[in-house]
DRENPA-191804 format. One record per residue: x, y, z of N, C-alpha, C in turn; residue in one letter. Coordinates in steps of 0.2 Angstrom, whole numbers. Layout:
{n.east=X, n.north=Y, n.up=Z, ca.east=X, ca.north=Y, ca.up=Z, c.east=X, c.north=Y, c.up=Z, residu=A};
...
END
This chain:
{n.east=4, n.north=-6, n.up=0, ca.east=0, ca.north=0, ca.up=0, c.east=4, c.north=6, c.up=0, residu=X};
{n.east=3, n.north=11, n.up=-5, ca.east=6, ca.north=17, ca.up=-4, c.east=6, c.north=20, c.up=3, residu=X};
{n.east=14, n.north=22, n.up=4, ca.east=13, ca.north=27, ca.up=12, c.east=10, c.north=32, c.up=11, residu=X};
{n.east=7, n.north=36, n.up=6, ca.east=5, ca.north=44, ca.up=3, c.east=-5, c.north=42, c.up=6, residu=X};
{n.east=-6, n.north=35, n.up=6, ca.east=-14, ca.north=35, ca.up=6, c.east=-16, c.north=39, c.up=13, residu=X};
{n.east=-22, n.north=41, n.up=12, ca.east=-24, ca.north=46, ca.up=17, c.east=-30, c.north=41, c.up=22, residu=X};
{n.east=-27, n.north=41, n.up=28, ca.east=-32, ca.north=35, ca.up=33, c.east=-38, c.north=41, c.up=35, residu=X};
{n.east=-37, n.north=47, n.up=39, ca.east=-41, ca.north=51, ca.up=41, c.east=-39, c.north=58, c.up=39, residu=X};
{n.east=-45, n.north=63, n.up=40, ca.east=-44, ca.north=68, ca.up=36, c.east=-49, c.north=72, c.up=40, residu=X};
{n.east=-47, n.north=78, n.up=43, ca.east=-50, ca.north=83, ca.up=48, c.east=-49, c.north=91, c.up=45, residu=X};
{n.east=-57, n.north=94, n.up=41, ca.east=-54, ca.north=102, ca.up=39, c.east=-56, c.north=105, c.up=46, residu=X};
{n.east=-50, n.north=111, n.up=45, ca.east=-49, ca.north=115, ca.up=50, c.east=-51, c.north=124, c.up=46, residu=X};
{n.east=-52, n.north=126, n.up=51, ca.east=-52, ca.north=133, ca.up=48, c.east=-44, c.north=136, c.up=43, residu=X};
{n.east=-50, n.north=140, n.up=40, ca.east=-40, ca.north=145, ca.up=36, c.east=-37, c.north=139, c.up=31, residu=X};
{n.east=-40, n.north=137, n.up=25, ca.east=-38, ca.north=132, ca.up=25, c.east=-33, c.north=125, c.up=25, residu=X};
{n.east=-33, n.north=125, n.up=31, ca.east=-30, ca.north=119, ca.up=34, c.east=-34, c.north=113, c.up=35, residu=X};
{n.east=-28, n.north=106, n.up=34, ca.east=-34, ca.north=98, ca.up=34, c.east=-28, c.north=94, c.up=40, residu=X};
{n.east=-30, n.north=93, n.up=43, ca.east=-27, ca.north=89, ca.up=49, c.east=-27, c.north=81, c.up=44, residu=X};
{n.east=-21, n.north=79, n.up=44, ca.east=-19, ca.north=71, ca.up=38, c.east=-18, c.north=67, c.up=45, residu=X};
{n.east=-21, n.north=60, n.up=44, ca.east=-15, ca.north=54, ca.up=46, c.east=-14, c.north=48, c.up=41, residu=X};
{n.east=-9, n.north=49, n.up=38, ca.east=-9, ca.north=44, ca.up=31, c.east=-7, c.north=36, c.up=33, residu=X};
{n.east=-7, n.north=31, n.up=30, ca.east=-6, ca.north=23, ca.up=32, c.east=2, c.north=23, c.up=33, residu=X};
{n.east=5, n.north=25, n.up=35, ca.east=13, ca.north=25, ca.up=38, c.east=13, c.north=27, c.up=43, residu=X};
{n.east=7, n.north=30, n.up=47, ca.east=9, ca.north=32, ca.up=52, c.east=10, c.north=41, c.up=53, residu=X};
{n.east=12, n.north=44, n.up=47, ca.east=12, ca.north=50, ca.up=48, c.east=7, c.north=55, c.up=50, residu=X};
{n.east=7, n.north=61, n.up=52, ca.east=0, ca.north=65, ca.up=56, c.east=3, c.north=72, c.up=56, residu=X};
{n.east=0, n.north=76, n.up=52, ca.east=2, ca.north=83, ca.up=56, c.east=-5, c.north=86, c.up=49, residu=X};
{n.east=-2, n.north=95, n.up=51, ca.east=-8, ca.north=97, ca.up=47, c.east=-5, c.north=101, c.up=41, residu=X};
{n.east=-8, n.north=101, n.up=37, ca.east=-6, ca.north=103, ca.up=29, c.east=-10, c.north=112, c.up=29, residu=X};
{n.east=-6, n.north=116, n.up=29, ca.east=-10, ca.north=122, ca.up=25, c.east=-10, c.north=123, c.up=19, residu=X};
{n.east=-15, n.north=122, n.up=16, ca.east=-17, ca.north=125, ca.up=9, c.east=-19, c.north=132, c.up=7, residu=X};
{n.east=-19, n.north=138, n.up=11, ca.east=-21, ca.north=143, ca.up=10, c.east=-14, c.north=146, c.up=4, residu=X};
{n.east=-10, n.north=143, n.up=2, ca.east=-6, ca.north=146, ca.up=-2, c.east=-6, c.north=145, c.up=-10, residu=X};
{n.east=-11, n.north=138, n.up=-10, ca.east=-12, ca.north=135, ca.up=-18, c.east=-16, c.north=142, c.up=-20, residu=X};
{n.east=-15, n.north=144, n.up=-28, ca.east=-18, ca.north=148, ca.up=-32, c.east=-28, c.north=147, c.up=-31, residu=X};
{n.east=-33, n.north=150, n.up=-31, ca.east=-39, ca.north=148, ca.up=-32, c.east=-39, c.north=151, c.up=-40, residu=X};
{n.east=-37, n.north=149, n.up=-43, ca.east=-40, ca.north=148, ca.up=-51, c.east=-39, c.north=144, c.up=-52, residu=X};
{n.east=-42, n.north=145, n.up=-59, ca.east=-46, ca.north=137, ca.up=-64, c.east=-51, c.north=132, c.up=-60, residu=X};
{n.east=-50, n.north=128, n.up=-59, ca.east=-53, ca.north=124, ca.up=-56, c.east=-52, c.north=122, c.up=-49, residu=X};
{n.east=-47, n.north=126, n.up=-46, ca.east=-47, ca.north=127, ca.up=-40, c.east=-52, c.north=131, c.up=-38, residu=X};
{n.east=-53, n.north=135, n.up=-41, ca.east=-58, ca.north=142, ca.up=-40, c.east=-64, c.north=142, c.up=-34, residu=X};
{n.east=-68, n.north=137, n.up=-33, ca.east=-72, ca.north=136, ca.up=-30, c.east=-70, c.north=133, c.up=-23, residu=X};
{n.east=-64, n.north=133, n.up=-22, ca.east=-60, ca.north=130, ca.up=-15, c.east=-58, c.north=135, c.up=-13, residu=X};
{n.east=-59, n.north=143, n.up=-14, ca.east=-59, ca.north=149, ca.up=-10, c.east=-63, c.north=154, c.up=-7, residu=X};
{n.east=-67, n.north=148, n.up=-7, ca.east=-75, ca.north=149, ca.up=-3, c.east=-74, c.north=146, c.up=3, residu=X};
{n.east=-71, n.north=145, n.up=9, ca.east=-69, ca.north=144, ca.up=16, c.east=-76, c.north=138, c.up=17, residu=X};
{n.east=-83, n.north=140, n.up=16, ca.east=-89, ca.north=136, ca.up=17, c.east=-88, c.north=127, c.up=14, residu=X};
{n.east=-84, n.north=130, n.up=4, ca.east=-85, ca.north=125, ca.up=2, c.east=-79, c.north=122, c.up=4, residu=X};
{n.east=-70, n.north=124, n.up=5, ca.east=-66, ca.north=122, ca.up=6, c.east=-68, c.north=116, c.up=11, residu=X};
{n.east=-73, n.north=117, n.up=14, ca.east=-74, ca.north=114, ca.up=22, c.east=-80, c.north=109, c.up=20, residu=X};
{n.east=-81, n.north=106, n.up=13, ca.east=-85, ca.north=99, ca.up=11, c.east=-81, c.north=96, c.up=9, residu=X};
{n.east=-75, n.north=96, n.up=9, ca.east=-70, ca.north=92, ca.up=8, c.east=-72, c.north=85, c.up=10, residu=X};
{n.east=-70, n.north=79, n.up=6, ca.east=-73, ca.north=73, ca.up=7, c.east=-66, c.north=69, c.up=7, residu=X};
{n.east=-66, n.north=62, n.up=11, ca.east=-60, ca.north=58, ca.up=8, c.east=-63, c.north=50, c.up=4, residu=X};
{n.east=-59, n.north=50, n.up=1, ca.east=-62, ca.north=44, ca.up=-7, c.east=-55, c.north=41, c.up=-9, residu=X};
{n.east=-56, n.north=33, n.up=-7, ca.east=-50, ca.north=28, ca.up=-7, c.east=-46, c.north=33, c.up=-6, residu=X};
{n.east=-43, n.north=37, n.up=0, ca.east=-37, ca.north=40, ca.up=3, c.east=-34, c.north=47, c.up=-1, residu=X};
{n.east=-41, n.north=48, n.up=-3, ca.east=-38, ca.north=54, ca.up=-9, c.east=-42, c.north=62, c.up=-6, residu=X};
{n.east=-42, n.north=67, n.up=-5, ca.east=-48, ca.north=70, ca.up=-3, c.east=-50, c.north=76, c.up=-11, residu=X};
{n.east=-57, n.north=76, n.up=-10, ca.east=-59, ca.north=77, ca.up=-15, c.east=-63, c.north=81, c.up=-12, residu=X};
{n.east=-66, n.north=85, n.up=-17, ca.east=-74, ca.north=90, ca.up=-17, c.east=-79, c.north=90, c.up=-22, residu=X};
{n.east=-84, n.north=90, n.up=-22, ca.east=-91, ca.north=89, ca.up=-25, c.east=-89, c.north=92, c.up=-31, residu=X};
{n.east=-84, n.north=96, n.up=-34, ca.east=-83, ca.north=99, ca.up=-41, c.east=-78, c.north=97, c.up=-46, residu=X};
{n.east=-77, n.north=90, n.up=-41, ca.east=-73, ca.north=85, ca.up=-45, c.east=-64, c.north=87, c.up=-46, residu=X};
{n.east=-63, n.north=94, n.up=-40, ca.east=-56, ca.north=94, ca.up=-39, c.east=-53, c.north=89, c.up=-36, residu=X};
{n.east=-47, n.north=85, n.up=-33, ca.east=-43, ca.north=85, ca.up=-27, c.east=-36, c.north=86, c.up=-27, residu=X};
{n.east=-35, n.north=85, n.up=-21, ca.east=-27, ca.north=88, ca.up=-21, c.east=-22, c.north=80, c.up=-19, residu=X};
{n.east=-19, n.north=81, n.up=-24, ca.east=-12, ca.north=73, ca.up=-23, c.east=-11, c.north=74, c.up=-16, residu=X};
{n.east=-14, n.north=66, n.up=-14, ca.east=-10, ca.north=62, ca.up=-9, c.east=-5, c.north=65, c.up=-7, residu=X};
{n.east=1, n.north=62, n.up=-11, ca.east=8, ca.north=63, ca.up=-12, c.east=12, c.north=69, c.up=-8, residu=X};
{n.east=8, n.north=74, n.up=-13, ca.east=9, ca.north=81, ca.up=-12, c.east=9, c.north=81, c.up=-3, residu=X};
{n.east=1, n.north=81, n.up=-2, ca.east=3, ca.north=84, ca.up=3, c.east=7, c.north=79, c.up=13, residu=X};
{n.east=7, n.north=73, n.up=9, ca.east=12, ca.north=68, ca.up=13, c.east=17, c.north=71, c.up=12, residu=X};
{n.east=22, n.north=72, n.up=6, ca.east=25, ca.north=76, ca.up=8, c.east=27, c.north=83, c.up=10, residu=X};
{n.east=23, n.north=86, n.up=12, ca.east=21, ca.north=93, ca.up=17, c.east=20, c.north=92, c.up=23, residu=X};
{n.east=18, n.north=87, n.up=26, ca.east=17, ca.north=83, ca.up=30, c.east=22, c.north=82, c.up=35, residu=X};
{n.east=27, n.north=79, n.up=31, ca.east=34, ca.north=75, ca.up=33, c.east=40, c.north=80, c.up=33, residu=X};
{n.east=37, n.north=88, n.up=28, ca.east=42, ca.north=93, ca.up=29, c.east=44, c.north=96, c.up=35, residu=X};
{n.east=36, n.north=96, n.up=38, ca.east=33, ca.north=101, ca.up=43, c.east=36, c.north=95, c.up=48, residu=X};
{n.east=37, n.north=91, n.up=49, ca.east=38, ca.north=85, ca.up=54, c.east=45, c.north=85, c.up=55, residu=X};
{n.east=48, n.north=85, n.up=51, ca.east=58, ca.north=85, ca.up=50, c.east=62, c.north=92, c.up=53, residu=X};
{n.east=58, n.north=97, n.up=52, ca.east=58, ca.north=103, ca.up=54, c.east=59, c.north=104, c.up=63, residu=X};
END
């Protein structure tokens, strides 16, 4: 199994998502600094940010955006090394 998969997933205000991925790792990811355009567009609505859903490890939104596992494991592990 990918270490990157997302076991739980908690939005927080400002948007920030509390991660605990299948490895074990756990910390929180701020997203307030990805661009809201194109099809991010609609994830700088604080309201909609916040129906964030999670789907086989991946978290998604009802507009059919989401954001790489990956991506944010490793931001995760940054924030943790540090």
């Amino acid at each position: 199994m990918a270490p990157w998969k997302i076991l739980r997933m908690n939005v927080l205000p400002n948007y920030r998502l509390e991660l605990t991925f299948v490895d074990g790792s756990h910390g929180i990811v701020d997203l307030s600094d990805i661009p809201f355009t194109g099809v991010f567009e609609p994830l700088e609505k604080p309201d909609y940010f916040a129906q964030a859903t999670l789907e086989n490890g991946v978290i998604t939104w009802q507009c059919g955006v989401d954001i790489a596992p990956d991506m944010l494991h490793e931001k995760v592990n940054a924030t943790l090394s540090v």
